[in-house]
N, C-alpha and C positions, 0 to 999 in steps of 0.2 A: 462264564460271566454270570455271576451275572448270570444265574445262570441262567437264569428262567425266565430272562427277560423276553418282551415282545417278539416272536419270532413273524415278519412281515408277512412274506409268502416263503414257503420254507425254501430257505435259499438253497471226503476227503482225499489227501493226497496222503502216500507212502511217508511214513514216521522213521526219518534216520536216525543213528544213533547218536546219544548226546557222550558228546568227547570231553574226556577228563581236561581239557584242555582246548579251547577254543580260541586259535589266533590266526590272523592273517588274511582266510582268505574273505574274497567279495570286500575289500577294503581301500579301493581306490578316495582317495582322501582329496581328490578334486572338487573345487566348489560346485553345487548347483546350479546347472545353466540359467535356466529358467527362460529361454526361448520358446516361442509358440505363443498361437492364440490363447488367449484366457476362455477357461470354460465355465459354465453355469451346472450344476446338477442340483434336481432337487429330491425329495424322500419326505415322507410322511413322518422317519422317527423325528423324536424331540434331542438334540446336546440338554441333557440335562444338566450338565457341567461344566464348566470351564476349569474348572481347579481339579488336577489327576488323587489328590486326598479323597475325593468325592465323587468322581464319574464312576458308575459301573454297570454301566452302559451300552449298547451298539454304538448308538448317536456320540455320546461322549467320547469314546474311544476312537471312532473315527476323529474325531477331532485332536485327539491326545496322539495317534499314531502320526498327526503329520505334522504338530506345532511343536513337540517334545520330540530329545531323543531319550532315548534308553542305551544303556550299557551295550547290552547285544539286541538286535532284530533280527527278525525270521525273512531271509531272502525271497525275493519274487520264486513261485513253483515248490518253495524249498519248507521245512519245519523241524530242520537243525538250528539254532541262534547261532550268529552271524557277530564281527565285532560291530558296533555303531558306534557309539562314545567312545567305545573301549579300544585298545591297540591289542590287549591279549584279556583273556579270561580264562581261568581253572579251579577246579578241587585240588586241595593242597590236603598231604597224608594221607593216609589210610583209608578211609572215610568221608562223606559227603557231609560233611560239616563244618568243614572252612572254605571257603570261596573266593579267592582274591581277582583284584580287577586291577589293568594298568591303565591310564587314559589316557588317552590322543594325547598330542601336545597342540596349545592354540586352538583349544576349543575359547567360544564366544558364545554368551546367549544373544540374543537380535536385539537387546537392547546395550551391547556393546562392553556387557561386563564377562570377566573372565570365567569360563567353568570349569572348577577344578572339585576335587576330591571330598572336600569341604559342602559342598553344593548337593553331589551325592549324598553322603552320610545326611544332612540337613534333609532330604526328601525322603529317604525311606524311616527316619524318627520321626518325622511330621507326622507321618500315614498311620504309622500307630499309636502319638502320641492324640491326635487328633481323633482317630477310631471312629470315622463317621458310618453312621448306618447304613449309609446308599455308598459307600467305600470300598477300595480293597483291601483296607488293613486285614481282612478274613484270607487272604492268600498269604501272609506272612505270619502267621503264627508262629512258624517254626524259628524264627529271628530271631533271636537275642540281642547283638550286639554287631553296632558297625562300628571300624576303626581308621583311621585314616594316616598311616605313617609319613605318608609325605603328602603335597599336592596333586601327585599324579597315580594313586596308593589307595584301594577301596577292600578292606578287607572284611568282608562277611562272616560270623559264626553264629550255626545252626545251633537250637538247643538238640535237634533232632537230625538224622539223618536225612536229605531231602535231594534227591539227585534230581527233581525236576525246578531246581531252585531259578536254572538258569535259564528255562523257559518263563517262568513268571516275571522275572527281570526283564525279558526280552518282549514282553506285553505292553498295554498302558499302563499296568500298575506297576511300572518300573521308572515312569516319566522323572526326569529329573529337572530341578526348578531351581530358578534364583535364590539362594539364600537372602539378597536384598530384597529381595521385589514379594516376596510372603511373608504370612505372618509363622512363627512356630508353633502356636498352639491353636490356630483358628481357622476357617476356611477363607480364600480369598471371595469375596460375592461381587465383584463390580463389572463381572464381565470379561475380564481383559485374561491376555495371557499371554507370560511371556515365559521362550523355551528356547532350545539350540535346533530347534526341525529341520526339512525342509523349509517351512511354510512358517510365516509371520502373520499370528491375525491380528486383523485390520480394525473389526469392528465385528459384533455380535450384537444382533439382538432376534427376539421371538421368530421372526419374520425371515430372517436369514443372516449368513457369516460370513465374510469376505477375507478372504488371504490370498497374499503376494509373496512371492517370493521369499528365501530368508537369504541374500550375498554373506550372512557371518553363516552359514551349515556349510560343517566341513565333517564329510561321511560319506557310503557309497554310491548314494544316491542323487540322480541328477534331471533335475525336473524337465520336461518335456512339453510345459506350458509357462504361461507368463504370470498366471495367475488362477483361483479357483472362488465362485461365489457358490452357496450353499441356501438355498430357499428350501422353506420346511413349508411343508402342504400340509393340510387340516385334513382332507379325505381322501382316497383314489381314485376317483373321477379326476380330478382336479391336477393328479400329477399325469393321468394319461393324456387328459386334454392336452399339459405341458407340454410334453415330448411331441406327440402327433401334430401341431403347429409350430414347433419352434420353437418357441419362448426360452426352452429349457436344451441343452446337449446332452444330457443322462438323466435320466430318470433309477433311481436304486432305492431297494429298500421301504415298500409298501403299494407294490400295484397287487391288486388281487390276481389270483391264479386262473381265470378266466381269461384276466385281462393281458397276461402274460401271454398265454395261448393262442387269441387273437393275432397281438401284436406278431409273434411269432410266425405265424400261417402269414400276414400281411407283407412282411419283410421277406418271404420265400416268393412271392410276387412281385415284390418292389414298389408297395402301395406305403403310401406315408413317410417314406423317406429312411424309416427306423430298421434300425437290425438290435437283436435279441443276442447279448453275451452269455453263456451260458458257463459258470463255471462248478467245482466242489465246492463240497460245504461236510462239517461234520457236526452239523445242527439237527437235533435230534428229540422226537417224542413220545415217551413214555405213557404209557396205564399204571399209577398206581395204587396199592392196594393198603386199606390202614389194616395191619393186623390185628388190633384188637375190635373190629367188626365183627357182629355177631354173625352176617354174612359171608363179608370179605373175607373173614380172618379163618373162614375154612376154606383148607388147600385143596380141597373136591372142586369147591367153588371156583376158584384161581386156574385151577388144570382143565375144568369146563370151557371158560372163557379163553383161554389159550387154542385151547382142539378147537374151535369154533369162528378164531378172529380170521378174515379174509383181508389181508393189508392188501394184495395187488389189485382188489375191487376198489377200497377204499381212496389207497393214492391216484387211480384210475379215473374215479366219477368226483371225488370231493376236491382233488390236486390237480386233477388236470394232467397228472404227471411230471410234476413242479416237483414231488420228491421221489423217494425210491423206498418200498418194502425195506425194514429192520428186521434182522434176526437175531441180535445179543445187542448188549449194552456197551458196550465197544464198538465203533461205527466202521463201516468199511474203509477203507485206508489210513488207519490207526494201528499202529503198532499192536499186536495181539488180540486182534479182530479174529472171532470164528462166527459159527451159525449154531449156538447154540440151541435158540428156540426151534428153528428150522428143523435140525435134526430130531431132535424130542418130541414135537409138536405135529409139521408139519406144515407146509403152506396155504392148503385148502382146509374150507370146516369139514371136520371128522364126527357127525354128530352123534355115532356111534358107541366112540369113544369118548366125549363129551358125558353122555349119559351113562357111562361108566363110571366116573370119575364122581358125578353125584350123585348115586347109588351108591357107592364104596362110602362117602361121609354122611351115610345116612340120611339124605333127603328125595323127600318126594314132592311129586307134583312142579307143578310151573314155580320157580325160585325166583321170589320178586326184589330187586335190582334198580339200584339209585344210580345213576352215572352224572359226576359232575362236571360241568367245566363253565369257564370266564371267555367274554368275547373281545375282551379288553388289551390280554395279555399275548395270546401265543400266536397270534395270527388271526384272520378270518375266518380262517381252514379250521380253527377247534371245535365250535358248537356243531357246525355242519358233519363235522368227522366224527363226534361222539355220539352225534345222530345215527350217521352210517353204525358203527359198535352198535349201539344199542338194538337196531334193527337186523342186522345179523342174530345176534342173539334170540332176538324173538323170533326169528326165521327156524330157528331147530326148533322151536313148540315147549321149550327145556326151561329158557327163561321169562321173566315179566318185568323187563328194562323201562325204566323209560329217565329222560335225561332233565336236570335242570342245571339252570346257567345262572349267575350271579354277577356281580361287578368285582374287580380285582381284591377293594377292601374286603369286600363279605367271604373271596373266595378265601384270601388269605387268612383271615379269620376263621375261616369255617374249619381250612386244614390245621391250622395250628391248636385248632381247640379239641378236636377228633372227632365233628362231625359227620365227615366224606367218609365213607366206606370204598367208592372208588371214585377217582379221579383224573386228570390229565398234568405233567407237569413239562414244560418245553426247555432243552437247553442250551444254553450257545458254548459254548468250551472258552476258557479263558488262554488255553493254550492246549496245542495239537500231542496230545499224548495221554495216553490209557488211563492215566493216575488220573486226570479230569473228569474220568466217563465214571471213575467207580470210588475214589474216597467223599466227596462231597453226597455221593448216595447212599454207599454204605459202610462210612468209619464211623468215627466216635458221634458226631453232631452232624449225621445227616439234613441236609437239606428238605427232606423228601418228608419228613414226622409222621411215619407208618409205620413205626415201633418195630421194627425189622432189625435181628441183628445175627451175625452168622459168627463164632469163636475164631473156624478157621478164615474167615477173610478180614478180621479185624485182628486178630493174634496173630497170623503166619504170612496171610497174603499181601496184605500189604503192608507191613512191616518192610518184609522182605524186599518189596518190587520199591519200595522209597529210597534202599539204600544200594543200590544199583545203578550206577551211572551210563553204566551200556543197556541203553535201553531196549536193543535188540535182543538182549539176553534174559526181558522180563516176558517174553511171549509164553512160555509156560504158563509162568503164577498166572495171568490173567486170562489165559485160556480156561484154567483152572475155576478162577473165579467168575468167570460168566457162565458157566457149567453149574456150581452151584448154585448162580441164580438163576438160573433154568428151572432145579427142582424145585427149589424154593418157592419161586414166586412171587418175589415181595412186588414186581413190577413188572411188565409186556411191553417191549419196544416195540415201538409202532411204524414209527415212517424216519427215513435220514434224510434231508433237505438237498436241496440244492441251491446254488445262488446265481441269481439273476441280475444283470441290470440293462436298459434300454437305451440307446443311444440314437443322435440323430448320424446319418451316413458324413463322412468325413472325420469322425471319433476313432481315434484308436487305441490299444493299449490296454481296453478294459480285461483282457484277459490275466493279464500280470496282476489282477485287486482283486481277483475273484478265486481264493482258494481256500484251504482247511487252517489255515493262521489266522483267519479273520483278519487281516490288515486289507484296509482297505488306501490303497496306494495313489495319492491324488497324483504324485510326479510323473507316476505312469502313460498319464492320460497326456494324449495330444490331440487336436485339433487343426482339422486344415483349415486356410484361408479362407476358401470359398463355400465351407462350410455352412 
């Protein structure tokens, strides 16, 4: 997502293969109950959006995962797509460049008009016709053309070969919307939103979001409450006070890692009522390095800081243990996940080898070292943890680190203009598969702007792994290609997240909203009575 957005307190699972062909199962076509207590949860991010042209987002998407549906979704535990909308989904020929969708019959949006095929084709031209800068039209490039043979008829062509087509369908930025109720060429701004979800919102504003049930969703899902309010907190004091008196039944999504911790120890006692969910996550953060640095951009340099980084000190005193040690850019339970840096590098600082590494590129003496980062964006956990880095570093006698921190505008300005030598950048995944961990960093229009470019992973590697529908069958090429950015360098994975959220006792269910899809599943959630 998005990708880089706010990561809270750093919040995967095993990557099945994606079948030429997706129908049937997980498709019980029962309406949504929607029994149960209504629940309150609150969170520090912001809904940036209400309109899916424009959300790209955590906040937003949670919103868009439960008022919209999408073609297919990614099942509770699961990160194959699932049908939702659709009654069947597949690649059609040869190749991963036609895509056809059948829809349900009797779909309804909540405002009681019909969803048909029409509606589709209307929401994925909107997103690119509209091309908003905080959008996902950036996940469809590959799109050409949608066509719509009949009302229940979604035909897709790729200009390019894209076997992960049908994950990004199966995201928010596959949300499908009223062709009456939007504009075509413009963003909807009034707040409102109307979808085929579980969930019908109610009312939105700054303060918080209310939704009720949706009696027109017809999908597999079957809500487990009556209703869900959404209060947005300004700091985390503020959301833990929540939870620990009540106010609030979940708290997700911006307690600091301390505070998580606590709460955690307190709940193993049965002090405040609360228990600690603990789920995956394959939210993930990077070092990166701009190569044309006069510093940076020597690989002595890069292979010192590698031999030297201690991640299990670092996730230990600065996380709390909220995340987990990285060792490639491919996260653990992602489809063609290894240890590349691990193997080459090593776990602990090697200051021996460090000082090898810059001797070989010709420097001496103490090598003095900018480390930047934002406190704005990636969590809490970034200034304090680029502290930790910098202080290791200066721990071998090797370097002369020291860190400065900006505001999001200055940071993003700063990278995009190439004044960072090294950096921090955090990412949420838009969807659970290896192609998210490595083309956005290193194909043609990096995200990352550290002028890093490798032949074979932009000419062979992922070429090759786009047009490959059994995804199971791409563990090679991307074993391959975290191997070369291993010697490379262009970046040092740091820590892989994990996802949290707080509940009061009589909550259940949050374990089914806490996985490597990032769907965060409000139907899941029930509530007892005497809660």
């Amino acid at each position: 997502m998005k990708r880089d957005q706010w990561l809270s307190a750093p919040i995967g699972a095993g990557l099945a293969t994606v079948l030429l062909a997706v129908a049937g199962c997980g498709t019980d076509t029962s309406e949504s109950s929607g029994h149960g207590e209504p629940v309150v949860m609150g969170m520090t991010d912001k809904v940036v959006a209400t309109d899916p042209a424009s959300g790209y987002d955590p906040g937003s998407w949670l919103l868009f995962n439960n008022v919209f549906q999408s073609l297919l979704s990614f099942p509770k535990g699961g990160t194959t797509p699932e049908p939702e909308a659709a009654e069947s989904c597949g690649f059609t020929g040869s190749d991963s460049k036609v895509y056809r969708c059948t829809l349900k019959e009797g779909l309804t949006f909540s405002n009681g008009d019909q969803l048909t095929a029409q509606d589709v084709k209307f929401s994925f031209d909107r997103i690119k016709r509209i091309k908003d800068k905080n959008g996902p039209a950036v996940m469809f490039a590959a799109l050409d053309d949608v066509q719509t043979p009949d009302d229940r008829t979604v035909v897709f062509h790729l200009k390019t070969p894209d076997a992960t087509f049908p994950m990004k369908i199966a995201s928010g930025a596959g949300s499908i919307v009223d062709h009456t109720a939007y504009p075509a060429d413009r963003l909807r701004t009034d707040g409102k939103a109307i979808g085929s979800g579980v969930y019908a919102l109610d009312s939105y504003s700054p303060q918080q979001a209310k939704f009720s049930v949706n009696t027109s969703y017809k999908g597999p899902a079957k809500a487990k409450n009556s209703g869900m309010t959404l209060k947005f907190f300004t700091n985390r004091d503020q959301l833990k006070k929540a939870v620990q008196s009540g106010s609030i039944d979940v708290a997700y999504r911006g307690l600091a890692m301390k505070d998580i911790a606590a709460l955690d120890r307190a709940s193993l006692h049965q002090q405040h009522g609360t228990q600690v969910v603990e789920g995956g996550s394959a939210e993930v953060m990077h070092l990166v390095f701009n190569l044309k640095d006069p510093v940076a951009g020597k690989l002595g340099v890069r292979k010192a800081i590698a031999y030297l980084l201690d991640r299990s000190t670092l996730v230990r005193d600065v996380y709390q243990r909220t995340a987990e040690p990285l060792y490639s850019v491919v996260p653990a339970g992602i489809t063609g996940h290894n240890t590349a840096f691990f193997n080459t590098y090593g776990d602990r600082p090697q200051p021996d080898k460090a000082a090898a590494a810059l001797r070989d590129a010709g420097l001496q003496g103490k090598v003095p070292l900018t480390l930047w980062a934002t406190p704005d964006r990636f969590g809490p956990g970034t200034v304090p943890a680029v502290q930790e880095i910098a202080g290791q570093l200066n721990a071998s006698g090797l370097f002369e680190a020291k860190v400065r921190s900006v505001p999001t505008d200055a940071y993003d300005e700063g990278m995009a203009a190439g004044r960072f030598g090294v950096y921090v950048k955090g990412w949420i995944p838009d969807y659970p598969d290896p192609d998210n961990f490595t083309q956005p960093f290193f194909g043609k229009d990096s995200v990352l702007g550290n002028h890093y470019s490798s032949p074979e992973i932009t000419g062979r590697l992922l070429p090759e792994t786009a047009d490959q529908p059994n995804r199971g069958a791409t563990k090679t090429a991307f074993r391959e290609l975290q191997d070369i950015v291993a010697k490379d360098l262009p970046v040092i994975p740091i820590w892989q997240g994990k996802q949290y959220a707080v509940a009061r006792q009589g909550i259940a269910g949050l374990e089914w909203t806490l996985d490597s899809s990032t769907v965060f599943r409000f139907w899941e959630i029930s509530k007892s009575a005497d809660a």
